[in-house]
C-alpha positions as a Markdown table, in Angstrom:
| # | Residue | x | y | z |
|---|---|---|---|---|
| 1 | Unk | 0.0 | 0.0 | 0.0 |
| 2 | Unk | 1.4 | 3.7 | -0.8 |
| 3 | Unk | 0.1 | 6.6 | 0.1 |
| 4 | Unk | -2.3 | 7.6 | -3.2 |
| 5 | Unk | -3.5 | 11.4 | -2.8 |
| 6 | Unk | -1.5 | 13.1 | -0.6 |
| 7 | Unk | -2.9 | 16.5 | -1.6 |
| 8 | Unk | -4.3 | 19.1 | 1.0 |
| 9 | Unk | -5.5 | 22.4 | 1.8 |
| 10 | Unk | -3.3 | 23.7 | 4.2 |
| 11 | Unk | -3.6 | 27.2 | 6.3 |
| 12 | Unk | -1.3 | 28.0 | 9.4 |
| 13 | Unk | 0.0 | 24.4 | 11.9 |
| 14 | Unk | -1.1 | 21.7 | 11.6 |
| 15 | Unk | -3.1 | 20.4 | 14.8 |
| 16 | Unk | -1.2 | 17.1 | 14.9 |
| 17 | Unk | -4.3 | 14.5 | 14.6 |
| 18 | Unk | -5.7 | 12.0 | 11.9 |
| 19 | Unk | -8.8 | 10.8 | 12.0 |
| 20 | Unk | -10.4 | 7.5 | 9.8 |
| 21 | Unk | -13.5 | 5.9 | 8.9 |
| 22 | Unk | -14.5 | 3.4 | 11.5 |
| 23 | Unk | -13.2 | 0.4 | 12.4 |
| 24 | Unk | -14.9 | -2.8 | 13.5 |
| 25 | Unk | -13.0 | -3.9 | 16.5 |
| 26 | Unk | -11.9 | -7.6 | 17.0 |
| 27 | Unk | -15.0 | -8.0 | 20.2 |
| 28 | Unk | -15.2 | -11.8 | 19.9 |
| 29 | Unk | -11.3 | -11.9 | 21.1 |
| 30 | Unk | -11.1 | -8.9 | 23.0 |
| 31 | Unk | -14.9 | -9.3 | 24.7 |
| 32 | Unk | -13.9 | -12.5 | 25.8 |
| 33 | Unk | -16.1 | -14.8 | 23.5 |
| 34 | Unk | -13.5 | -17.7 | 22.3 |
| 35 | Unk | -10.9 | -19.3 | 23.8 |
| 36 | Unk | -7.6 | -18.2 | 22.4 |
| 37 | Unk | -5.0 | -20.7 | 22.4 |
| 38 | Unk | -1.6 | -18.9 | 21.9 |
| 39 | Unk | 1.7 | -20.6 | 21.4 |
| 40 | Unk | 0.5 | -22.6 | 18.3 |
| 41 | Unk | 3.8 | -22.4 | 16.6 |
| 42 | Unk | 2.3 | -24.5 | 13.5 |
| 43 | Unk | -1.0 | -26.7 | 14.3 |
| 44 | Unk | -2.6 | -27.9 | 17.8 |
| 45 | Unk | -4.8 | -30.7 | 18.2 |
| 46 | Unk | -8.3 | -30.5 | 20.3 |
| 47 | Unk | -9.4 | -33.5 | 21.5 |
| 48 | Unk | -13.1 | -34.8 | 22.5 |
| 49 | Unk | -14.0 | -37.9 | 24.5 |
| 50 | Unk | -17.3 | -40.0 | 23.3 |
| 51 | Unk | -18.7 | -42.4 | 25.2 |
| 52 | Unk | -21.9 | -44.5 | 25.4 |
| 53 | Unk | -24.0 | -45.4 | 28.8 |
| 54 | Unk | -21.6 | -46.1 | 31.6 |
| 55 | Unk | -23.8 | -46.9 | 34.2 |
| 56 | Unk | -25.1 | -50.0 | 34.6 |
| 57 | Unk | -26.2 | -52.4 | 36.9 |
| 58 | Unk | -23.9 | -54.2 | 39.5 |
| 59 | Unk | -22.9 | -57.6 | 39.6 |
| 60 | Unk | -19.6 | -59.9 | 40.9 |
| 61 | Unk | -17.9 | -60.0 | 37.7 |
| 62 | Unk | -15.8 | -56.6 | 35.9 |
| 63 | Unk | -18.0 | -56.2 | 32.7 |
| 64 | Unk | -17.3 | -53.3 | 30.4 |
| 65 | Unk | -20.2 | -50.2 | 30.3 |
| 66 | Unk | -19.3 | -48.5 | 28.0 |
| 67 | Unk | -17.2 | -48.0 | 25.2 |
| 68 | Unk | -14.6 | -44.9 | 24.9 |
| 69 | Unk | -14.3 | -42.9 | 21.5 |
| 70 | Unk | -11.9 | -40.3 | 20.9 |
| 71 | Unk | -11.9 | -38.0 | 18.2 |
| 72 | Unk | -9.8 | -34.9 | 17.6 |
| 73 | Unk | -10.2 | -31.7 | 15.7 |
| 74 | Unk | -7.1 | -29.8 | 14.3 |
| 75 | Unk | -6.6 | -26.1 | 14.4 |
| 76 | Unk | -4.0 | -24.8 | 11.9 |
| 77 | Unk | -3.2 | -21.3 | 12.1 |
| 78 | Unk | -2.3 | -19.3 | 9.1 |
| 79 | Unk | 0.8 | -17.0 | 8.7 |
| 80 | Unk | -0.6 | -13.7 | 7.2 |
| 81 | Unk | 0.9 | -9.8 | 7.0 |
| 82 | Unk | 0.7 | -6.5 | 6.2 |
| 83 | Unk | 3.6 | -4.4 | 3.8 |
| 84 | Unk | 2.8 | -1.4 | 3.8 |
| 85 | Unk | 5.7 | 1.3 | 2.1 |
| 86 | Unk | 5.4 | 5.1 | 2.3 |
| 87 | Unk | 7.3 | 7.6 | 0.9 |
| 88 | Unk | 8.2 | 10.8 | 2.9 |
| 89 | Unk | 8.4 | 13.1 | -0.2 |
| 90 | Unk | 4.5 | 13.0 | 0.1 |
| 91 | Unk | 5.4 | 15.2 | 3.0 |
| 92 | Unk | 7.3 | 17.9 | 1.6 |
| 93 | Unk | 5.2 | 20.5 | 0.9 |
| 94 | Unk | 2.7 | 19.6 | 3.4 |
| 95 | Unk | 1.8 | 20.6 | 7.3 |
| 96 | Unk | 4.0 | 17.6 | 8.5 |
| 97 | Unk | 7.3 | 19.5 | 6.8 |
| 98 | Unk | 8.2 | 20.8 | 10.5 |
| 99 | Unk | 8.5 | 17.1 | 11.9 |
| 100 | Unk | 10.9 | 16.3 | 9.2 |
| 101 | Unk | 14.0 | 18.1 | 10.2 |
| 102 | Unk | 15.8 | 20.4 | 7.7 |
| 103 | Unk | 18.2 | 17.9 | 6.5 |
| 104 | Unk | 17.7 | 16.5 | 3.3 |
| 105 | Unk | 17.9 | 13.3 | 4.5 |
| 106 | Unk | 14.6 | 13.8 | 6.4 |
| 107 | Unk | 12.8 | 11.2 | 8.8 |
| 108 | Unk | 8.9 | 10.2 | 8.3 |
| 109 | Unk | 6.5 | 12.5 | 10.4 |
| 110 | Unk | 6.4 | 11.3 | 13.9 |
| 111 | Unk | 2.9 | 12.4 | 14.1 |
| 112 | Unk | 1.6 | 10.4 | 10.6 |
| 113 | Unk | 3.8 | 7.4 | 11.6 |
| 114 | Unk | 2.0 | 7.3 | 15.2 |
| 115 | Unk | -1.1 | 7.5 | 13.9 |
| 116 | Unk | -0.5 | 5.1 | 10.7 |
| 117 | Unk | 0.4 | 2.2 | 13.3 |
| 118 | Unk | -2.7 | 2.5 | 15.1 |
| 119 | Unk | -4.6 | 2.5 | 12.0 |
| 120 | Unk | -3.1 | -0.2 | 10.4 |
| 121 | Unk | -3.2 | -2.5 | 14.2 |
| 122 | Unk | -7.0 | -1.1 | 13.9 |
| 123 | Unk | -7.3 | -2.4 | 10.6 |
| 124 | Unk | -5.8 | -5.9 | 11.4 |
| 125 | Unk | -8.6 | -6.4 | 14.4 |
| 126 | Unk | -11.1 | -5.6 | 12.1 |
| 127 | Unk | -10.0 | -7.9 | 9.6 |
| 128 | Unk | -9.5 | -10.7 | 12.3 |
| 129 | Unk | -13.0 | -10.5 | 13.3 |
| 130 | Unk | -14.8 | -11.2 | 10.3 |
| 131 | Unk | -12.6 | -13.7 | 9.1 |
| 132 | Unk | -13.2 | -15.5 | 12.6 |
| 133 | Unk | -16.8 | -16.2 | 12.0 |
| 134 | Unk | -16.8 | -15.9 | 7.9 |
| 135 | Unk | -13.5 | -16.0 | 6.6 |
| 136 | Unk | -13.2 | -17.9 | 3.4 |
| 137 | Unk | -9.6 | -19.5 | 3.3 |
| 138 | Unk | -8.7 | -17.5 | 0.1 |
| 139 | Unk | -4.9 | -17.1 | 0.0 |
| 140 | Unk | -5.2 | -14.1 | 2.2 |
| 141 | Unk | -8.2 | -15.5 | 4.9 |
| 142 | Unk | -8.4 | -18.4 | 6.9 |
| 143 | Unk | -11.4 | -20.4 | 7.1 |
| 144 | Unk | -13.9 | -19.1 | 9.5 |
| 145 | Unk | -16.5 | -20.3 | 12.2 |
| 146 | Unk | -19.5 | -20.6 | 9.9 |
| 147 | Unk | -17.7 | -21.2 | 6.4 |
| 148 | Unk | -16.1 | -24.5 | 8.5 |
| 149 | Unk | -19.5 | -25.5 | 10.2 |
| 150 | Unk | -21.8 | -24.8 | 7.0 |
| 151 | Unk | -19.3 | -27.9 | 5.4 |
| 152 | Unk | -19.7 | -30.5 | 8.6 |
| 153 | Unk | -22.3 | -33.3 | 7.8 |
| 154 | Unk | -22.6 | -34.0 | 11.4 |
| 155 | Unk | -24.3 | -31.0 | 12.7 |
| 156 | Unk | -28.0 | -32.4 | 13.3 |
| 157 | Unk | -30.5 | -31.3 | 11.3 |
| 158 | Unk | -32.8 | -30.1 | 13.8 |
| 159 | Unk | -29.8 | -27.4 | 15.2 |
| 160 | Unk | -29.6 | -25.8 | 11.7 |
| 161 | Unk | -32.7 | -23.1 | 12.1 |
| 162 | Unk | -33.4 | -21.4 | 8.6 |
| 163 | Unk | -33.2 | -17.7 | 8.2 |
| 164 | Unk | -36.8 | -15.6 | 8.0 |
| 165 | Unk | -37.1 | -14.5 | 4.7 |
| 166 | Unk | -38.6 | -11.1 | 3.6 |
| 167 | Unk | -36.8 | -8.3 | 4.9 |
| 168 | Unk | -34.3 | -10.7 | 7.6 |
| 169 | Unk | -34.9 | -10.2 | 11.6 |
| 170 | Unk | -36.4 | -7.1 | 12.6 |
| 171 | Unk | -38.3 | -5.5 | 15.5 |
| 172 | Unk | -41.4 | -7.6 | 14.6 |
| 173 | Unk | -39.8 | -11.0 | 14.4 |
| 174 | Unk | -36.7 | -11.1 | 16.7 |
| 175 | Unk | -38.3 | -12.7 | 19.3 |
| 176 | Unk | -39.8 | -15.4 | 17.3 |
| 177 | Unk | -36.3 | -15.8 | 15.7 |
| 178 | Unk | -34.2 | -15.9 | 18.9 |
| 179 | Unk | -36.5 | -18.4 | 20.3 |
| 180 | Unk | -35.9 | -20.7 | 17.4 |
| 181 | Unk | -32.5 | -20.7 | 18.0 |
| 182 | Unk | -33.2 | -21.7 | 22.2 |
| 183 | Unk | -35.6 | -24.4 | 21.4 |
| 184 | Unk | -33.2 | -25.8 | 18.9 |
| 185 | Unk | -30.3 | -25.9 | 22.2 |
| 186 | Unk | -29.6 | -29.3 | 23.6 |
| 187 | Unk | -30.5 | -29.5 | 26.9 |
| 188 | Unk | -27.3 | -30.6 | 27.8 |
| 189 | Unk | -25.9 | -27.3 | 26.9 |
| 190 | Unk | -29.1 | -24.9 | 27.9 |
| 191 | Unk | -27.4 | -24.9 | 31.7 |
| 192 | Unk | -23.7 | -24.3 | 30.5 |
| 193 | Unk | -22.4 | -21.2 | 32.5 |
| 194 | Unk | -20.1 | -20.5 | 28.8 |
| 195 | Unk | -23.4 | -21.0 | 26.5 |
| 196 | Unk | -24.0 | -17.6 | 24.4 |
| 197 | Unk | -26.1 | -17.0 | 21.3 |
| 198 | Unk | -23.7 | -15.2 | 18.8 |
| 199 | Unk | -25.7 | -13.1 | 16.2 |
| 200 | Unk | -24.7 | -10.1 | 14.1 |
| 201 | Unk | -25.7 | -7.1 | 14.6 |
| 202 | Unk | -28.9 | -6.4 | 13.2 |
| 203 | Unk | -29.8 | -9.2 | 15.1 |
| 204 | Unk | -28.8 | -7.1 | 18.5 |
| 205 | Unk | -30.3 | -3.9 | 17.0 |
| 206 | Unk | -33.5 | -5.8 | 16.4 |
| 207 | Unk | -33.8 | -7.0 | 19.9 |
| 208 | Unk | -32.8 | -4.0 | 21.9 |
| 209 | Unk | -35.6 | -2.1 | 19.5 |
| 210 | Unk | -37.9 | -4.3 | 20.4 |
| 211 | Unk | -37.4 | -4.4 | 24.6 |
| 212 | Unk | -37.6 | -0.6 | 24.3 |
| 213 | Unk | -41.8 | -1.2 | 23.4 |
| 214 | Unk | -44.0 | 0.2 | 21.2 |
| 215 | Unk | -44.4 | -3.1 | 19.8 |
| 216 | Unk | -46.2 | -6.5 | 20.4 |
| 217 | Unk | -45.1 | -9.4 | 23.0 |
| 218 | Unk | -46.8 | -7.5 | 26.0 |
| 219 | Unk | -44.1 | -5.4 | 26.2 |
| 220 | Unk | -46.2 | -2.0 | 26.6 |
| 221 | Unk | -45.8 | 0.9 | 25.0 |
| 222 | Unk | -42.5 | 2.3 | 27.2 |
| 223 | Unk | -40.6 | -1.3 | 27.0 |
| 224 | Unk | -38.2 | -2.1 | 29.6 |
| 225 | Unk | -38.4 | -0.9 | 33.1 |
| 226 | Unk | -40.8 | 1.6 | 31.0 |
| 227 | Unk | -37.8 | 3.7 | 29.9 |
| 228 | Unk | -38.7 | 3.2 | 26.2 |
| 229 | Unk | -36.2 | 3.6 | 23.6 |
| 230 | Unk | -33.8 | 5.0 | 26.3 |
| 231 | Unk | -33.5 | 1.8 | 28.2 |
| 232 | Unk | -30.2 | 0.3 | 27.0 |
| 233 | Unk | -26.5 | 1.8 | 27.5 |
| 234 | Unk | -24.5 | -1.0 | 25.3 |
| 235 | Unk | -24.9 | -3.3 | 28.8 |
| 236 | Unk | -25.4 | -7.1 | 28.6 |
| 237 | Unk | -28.2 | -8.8 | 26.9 |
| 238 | Unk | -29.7 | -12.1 | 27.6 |
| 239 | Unk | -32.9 | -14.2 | 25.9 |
| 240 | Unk | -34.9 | -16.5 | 28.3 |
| 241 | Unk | -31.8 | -17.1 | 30.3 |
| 242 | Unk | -29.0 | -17.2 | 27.4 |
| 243 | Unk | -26.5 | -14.9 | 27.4 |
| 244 | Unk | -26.5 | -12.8 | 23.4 |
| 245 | Unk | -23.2 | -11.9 | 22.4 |
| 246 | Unk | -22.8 | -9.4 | 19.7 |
| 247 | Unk | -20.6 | -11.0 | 17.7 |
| 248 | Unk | -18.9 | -8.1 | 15.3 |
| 249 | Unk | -18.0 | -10.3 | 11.5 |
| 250 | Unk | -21.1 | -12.0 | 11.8 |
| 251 | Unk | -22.7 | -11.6 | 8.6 |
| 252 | Unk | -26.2 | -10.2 | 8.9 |
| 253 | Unk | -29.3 | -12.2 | 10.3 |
| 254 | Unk | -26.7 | -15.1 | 11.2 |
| 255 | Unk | -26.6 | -16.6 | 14.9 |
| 256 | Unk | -24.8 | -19.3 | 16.3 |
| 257 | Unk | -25.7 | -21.0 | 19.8 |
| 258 | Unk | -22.8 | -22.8 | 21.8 |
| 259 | Unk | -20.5 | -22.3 | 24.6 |
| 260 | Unk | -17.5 | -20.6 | 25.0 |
| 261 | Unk | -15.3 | -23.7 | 25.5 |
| 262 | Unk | -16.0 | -24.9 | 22.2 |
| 263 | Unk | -15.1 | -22.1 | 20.2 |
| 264 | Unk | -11.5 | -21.9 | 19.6 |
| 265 | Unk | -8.5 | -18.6 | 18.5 |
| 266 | Unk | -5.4 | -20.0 | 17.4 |
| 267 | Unk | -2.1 | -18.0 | 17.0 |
| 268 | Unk | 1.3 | -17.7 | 17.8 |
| 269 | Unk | 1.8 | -15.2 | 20.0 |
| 270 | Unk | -0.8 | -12.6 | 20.8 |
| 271 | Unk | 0.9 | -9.9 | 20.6 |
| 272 | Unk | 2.2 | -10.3 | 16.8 |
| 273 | Unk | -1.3 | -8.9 | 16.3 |
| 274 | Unk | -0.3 | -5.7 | 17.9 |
| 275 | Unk | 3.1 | -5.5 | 16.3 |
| 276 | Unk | 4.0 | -2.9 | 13.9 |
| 277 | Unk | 7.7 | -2.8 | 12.7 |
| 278 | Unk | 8.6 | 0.6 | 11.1 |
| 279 | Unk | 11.9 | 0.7 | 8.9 |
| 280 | Unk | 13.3 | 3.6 | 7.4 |
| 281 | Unk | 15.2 | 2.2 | 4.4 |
| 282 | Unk | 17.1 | 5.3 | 3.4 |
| 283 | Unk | 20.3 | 4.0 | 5.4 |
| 284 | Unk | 20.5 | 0.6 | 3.7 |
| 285 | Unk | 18.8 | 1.4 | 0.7 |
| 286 | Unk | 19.3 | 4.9 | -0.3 |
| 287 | Unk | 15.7 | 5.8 | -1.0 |
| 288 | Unk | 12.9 | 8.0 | 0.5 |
| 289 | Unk | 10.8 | 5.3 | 1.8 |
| 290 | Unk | 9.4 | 4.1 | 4.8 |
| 291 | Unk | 8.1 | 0.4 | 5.3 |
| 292 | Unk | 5.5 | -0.7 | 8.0 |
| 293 | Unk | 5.7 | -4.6 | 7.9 |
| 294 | Unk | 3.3 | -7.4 | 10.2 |
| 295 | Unk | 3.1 | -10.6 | 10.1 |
| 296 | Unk | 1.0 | -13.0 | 12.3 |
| 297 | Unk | -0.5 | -16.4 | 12.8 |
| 298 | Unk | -4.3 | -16.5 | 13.3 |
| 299 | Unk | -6.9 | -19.6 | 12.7 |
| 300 | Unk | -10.2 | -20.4 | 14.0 |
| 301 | Unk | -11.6 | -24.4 | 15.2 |
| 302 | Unk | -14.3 | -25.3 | 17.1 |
| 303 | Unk | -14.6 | -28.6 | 19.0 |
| 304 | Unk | -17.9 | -30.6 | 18.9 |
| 305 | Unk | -20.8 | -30.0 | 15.8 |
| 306 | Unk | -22.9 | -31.2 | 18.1 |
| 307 | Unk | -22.9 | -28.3 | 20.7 |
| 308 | Unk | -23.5 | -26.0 | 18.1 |
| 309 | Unk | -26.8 | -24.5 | 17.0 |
| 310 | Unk | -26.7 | -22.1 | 14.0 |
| 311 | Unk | -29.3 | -19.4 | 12.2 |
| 312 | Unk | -28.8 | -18.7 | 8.6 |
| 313 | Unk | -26.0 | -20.4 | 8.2 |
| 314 | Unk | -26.9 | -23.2 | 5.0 |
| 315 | Unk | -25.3 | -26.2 | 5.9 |
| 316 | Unk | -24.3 | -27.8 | 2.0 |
| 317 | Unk | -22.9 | -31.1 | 3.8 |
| 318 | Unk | -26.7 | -31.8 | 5.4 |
């Protein structure tokens, strides 16, 4: 990447901030929704233990109750990074001049560089996130959550809840659609401290809409606590005693019920996602330019098909 328009109407110092569009921020990581599992230099196995009845009734003899299956899942994660090379004569006749020095072997602008690095780490985490739940395993993605799920013939047909059609979840229907996805949990599950329904966020908007009233479902004219539209200040949410996480890279009028525990952030080491080398080359080189270079591990696994109940996610495999 290079800078392409560095062009500017400039009158009197320059304030010394950038702003951007922005960002979507990597929540399922940083909001504490998977389990990351750092120090995954090339690929980790997760195991799962199956067995049948083991109970049974006693007697004088040692007679077997059960048989033990054990099945394993790999996570793989994938090296990816970011080049990015700048040249400083894009600075020249600009406000960031000053922070160059008078020499003409000038240094990039302390203040762009700053701010390029949090941009770029910015950029990254929102990257991260949607390829954790839809990433497509293209040479520059990994394979996400739902892409992986949407391919596993053992999900059970009864856990994968179709999308409403006609203009997706809204105000109206969200509480229809959300109790879909809780009468589709196993009841093994439905009791798990870790169990959250993922959805995107017109999902979220649609439900906090909706508890704020002036629709159907009883819920009165002023909605929760009657405080109407005013009720909710980006707190928790929860739907007939599971937790909703607002999952950021979750495509639109997509959910996914399971726990914690079986959702799964491979990587290296964690803070290769926050690591930004800046290199001037003009000392080895001889040019003008300034690289900004990355370079991480990240994949995504989860552990048992079973645990997992999904909306609007086509399963081709089923």
């Amino acid at each position: 990447m290079a800078l392409v328009d560095s062009s500017v109407t400039y009158a009197g110092e320059h304030a010394g901030k950038y702003i951007s569009a922005s960002l979507l921020e990597a929540n399922t990581i940083s909001a504490g929704g998977i389990t990351v599992m750092p120090n995954v230099k090339f690929k980790s196995v997760i195991g799962r233990i199956d067995t049948g009845s083991l109970v049974k009734g006693a007697s004088c003899d040692f007679t077997a109750s059960g048989d033990v299956t054990l099945k394993e899942r790999i996570i793989e994660p994938k090296r990816l990074q970011v080049n990015t090379t700048l040249c400083k004569d894009n600075f020249q006749d600009n406000w960031e001049v000053m922070q160059m020095g008078f020499s003409a072997h000038e240094s990039a602008p302390k203040t762009f560089t700053d701010y390029l690095i949090g941009y770029m780490a910015d950029k990254v985490a929102a990257s991260t996130e949607v390829s954790i739940w839809r990433g497509t395993a293209g040479d520059d993605d990994y394979a996400g959550l739902t892409t992986q799920i949407a391919l596993d013939a053992d999900l059970p047909t009864g856990q994968e809840i179709a999308a409403v059609g006609g203009d997706g979840v809204t105000s109206g229907n969200v509480i229809a659609e959300l109790g879909k996805i809780v009468d589709a949990i196993p009841s093994s599950l439905y009791t798990k401290e870790d169990l959250h329904i993922y959805v995107s966020q017109n999902i979220a908007r649609a439900y906090i809409r909706q508890l704020g009233g002036y629709g159907a479902n009883g819920l009165g004219a002023q909605g929760f606590n009657n405080q109407g539209t005013m009720w909710y200040n980006n707190g928790s949410l929860s739907f007939d005693g599971v937790k909703i996480f607002v999952a950021n890279g979750l495509a639109d009028n997509t959910a996914v019920a399971t726990t914690k525990s079986n959702l799964f952030f491979g990587t290296g080491l964690l803070s290769d996602h926050n690591l930004i080398q800046v290199i001037d080359t003009a000392a080895t080189l001889g040019d003008q330019n300034v690289r900004f270079v990355m370079r991480y591990t990240a994949g995504v696994q989860y552990g048992i098909i079973e645990d997992i109940v999904t909306y609007g996610v086509t399963n081709s495999a089923n």
